[in-house]
N, C-alpha and C positions, 0 to 999 in steps of 0.2 A: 144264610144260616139263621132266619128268623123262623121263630116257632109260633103257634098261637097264643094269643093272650097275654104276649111276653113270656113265654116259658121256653126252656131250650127246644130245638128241636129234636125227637125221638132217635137220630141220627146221631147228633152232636152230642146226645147221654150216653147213648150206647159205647160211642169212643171215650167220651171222659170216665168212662165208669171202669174200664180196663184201666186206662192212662193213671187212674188214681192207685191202682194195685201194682201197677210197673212201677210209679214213683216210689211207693211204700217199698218196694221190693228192692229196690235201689237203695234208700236209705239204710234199708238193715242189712245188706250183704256187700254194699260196694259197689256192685253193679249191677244193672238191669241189664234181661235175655228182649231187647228190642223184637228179635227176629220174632220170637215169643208170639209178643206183645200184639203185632203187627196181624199174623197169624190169628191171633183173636175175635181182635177188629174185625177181619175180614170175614171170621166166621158171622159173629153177631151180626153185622152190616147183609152175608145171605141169607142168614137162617130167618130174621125178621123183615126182611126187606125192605130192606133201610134206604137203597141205593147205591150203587157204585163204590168204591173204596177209592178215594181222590187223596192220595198223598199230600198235598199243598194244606188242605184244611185238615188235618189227622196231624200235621208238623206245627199248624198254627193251635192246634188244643193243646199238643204238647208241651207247648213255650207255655200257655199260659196254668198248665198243671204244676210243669217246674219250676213257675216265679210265683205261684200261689202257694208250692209247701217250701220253699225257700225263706219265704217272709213272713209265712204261718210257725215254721218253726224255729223263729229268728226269738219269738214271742216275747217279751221284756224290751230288747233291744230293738225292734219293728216299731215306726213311726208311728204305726197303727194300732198297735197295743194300750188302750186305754190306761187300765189299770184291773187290779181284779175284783169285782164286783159281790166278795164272800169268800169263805173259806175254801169252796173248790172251782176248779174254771168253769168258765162260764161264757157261752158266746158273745153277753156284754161286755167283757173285756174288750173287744175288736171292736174299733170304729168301722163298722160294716161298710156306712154310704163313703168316706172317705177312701176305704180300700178298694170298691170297686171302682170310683172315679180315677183310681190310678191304673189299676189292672186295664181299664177300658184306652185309658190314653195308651199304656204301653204293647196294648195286642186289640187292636183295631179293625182284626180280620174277626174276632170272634164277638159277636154278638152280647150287647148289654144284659139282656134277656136269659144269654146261655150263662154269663158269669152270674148274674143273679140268682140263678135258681141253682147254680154247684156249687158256691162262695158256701153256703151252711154245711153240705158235704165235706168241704176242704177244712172248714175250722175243725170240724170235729174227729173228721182222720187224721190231720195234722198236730192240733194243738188241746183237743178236749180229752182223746183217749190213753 
């Protein structure tokens, strides 16, 4: 699941970029249409040629989508919640390197690289808008 240069792989965006619209989707209704979801993936993953649809890594993005707006929108009460840095939020609020050291020990299937470069997506779907 490594990408160039440290960046996700174009594979692992394309799933977390649904994955982040299923969780949204879930928060504000109760529940997510997984079958949906899944559905999606699989389109994205042929239409660009991503490779194959491997359920093992599509279930380890989505543990770490659901424990990233979990504790993104825990916000005050998350270990990682600095403080707020002005009058409106602000991604310095969030101890960034701290939160990914933790994400990274807790989903170990998904690459440093991949939480690094979706962590500024998740703050701001989760906790900025």
């Amino acid at each position: 699941m490594r990408g160039a240069k440290g960046l996700a792989t174009p594979y692992d965006r394309a799933v977390l970029d649904v994955l982040l619209y299923e969780s949204a989707a879930h928060d504000e209704s109760g529940a997510a249409d997984r079958a949906d979801s899944e559905r999606k993936i699989e389109r994205r993953l042929r239409d660009k040629r991503l490779g194959p649809y491997e359920q093992e890594r599509v279930d380890a993005l989505r543990a770490l989508v659901e424990d990233m707006s979990q504790e993104l929108s825990r916000s005050t009460g998350s270990a990682f919640y600095r403080r707020p840095h002005g009058k409106y939020a602000d991604m310095q609020d969030w101890d960034f390197d701290r939160l990914l050291e933790h994400l990274a020990k807790r989903h170990p299937k998904v690459s440093k690289p991949t939480m690094r470069s979706f962590l500024p997506l998740a703050i701001y779907w989760c906790y900025l808008r």
